[in-house]
C-alpha positions in Angstrom: 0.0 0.0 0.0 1.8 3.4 -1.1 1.9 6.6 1.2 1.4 9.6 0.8 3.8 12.2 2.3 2.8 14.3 4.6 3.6 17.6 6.6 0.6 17.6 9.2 1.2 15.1 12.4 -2.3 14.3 11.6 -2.5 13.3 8.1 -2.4 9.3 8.1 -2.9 6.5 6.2 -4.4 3.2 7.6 -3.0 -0.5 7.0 -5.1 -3.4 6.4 -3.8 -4.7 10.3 -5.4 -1.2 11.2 -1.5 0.6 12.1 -1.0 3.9 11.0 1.6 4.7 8.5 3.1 8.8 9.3 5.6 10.4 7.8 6.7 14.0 8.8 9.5 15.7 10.1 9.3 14.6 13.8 8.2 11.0 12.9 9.8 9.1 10.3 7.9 6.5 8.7 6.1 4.0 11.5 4.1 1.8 12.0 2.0 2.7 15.5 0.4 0.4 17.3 -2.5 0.5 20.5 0.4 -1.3 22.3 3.7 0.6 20.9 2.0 4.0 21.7 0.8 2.9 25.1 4.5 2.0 25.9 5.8 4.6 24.6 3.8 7.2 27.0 4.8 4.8 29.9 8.2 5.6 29.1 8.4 8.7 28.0 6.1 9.7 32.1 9.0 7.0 33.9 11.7 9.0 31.9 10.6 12.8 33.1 9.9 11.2 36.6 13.6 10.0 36.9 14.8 13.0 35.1 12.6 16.0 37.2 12.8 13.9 40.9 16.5 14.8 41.6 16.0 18.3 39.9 13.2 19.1 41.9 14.6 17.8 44.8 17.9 20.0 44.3 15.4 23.6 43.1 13.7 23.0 46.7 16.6 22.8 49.0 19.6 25.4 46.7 19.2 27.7 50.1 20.0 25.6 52.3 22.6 23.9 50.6 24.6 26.4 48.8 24.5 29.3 51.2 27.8 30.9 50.9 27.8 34.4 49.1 23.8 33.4 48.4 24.9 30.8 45.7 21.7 28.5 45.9 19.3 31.7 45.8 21.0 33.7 42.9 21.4 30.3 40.9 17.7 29.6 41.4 16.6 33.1 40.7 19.3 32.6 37.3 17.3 28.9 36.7 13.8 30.7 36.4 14.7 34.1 35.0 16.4 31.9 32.0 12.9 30.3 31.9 10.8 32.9 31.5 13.0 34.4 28.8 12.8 30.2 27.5 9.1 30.1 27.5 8.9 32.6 25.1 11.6 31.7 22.8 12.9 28.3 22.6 10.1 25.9 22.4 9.4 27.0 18.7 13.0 27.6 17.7 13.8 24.0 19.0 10.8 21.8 17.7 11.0 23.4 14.2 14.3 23.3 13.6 15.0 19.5 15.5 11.2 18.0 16.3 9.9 16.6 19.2 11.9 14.0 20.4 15.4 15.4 19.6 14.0 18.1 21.3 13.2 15.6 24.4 16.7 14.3 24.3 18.6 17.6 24.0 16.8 19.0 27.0 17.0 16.4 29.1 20.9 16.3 28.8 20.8 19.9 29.6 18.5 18.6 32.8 21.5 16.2 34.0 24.2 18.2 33.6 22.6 20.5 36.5 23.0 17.5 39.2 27.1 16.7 39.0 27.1 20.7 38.8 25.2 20.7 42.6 27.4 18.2 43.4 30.8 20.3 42.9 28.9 24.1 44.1 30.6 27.1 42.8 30.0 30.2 40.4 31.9 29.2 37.6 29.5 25.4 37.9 26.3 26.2 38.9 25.3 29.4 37.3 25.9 27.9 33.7 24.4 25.1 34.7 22.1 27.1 36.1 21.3 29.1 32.7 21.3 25.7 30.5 18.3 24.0 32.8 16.0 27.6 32.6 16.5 27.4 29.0 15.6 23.7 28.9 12.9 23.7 31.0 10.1 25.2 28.3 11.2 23.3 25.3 11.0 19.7 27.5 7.5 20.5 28.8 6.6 21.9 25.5 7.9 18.9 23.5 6.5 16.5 26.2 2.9 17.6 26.1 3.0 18.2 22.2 4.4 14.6 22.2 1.3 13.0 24.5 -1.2 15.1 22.5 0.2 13.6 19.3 0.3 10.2 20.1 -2.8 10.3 21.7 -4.4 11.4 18.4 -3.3 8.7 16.6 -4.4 6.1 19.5 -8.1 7.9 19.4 -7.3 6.9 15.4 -6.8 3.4 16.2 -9.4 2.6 19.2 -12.5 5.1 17.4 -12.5 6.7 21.3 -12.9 10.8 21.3 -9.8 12.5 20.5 -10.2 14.7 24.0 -11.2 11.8 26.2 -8.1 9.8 25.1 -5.9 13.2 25.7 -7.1 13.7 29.1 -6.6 9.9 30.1 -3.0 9.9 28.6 -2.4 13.4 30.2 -3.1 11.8 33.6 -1.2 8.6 32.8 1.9 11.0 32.0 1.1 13.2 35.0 0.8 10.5 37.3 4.2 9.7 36.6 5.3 13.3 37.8 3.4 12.8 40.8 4.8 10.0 41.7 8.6 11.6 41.8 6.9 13.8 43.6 5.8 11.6 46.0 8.9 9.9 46.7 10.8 12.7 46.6 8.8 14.2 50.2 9.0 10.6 51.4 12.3 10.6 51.1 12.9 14.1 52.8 10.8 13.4 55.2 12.4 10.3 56.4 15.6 11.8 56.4 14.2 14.5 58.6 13.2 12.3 61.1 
């Protein structure tokens, strides 16, 4: 069965098997399954839990931990004035020019390199670092939620379910995720607390 090319995320092609066959810029040509795109969200919500725990964990406690010269405060005010000025810039700029997943990738990088930087505290390590997470931060949510959205569509495709009830359940399945971290990241403080 041929395909036809396509530049929308939404223009598809069905298989006899009932797979969808997408070609565009951010997906190369694939076959999607119920299954594949259900893994797929249960990795991609596992992924940003591992990823955000320890970097939420770090944003909460910079005061405390870095409090020489104000270090922890001036690299979190740094973190989230580079975000704003992200939000308004970068998302666009980064899944035009490299799509949603290489998106996904290059910001999460920039998310780890911020932890070994906490670990060895000083100007010259955790402002950059600093600079390189607020500028991450948009495009990853950005990408992220574009991501879910998209692959949701295409699961609404498959199952003949409403396009916004399979959304909302895969935005809570992804959510849930971040929760989670969430979760384990106060249990853990608050065990070491005690």
């Amino acid at each position: 069965m041929a395909t036809r090319k396509s530049s929308s995320v939404t223009d598809d092609e069905r298989t006899p098997e009932g797979l969808i066959i997408q070609e565009d810029k951010n997906f190369t040509k694939s076959y999607f399954s119920r299954r594949r795109i259900l893994k797929n969200l249960i990795l991609l919500g596992f992924a940003f839990m591992l990823d955000t725990t320890p970097i939420i964990g770090l944003a909460r406690l910079q005061s405390s931990l870095h409090r020489v010269d104000g270090l922890g405060v001036i690299a979190s005010s740094v973190l989230y004035g580079c975000l704003v000025l992200s939000s308004m810039f970068m998302p666009k700029l980064l899944i035009s020019g490299v799509g949603l997943k290489w998106t996904m990738v290059m910001c999460y990088v920039g998310y780890i390199l911020w932890i070994p930087a906490n670990g060895y505290a000083m100007w010259a390590t955790m402002i950059p670092a600093s600079i390189i997470v607020g500028l991450c931060s948009a495009p990853l949510w950005a990408s992220q939620l574009s991501y879910v959205t998209v692959v949701a569509g295409q699961y609404s495709k498959l199952s003949r379910e409403s396009h916004d009830v399979v959304v909302t359940r895969f935005m809570g399945i992804f959510f849930m995720f971040f929760q989670f971290g969430n979760c384990l990241l106060v249990c853990f403080l608050f065990v070491c607390l005690v």
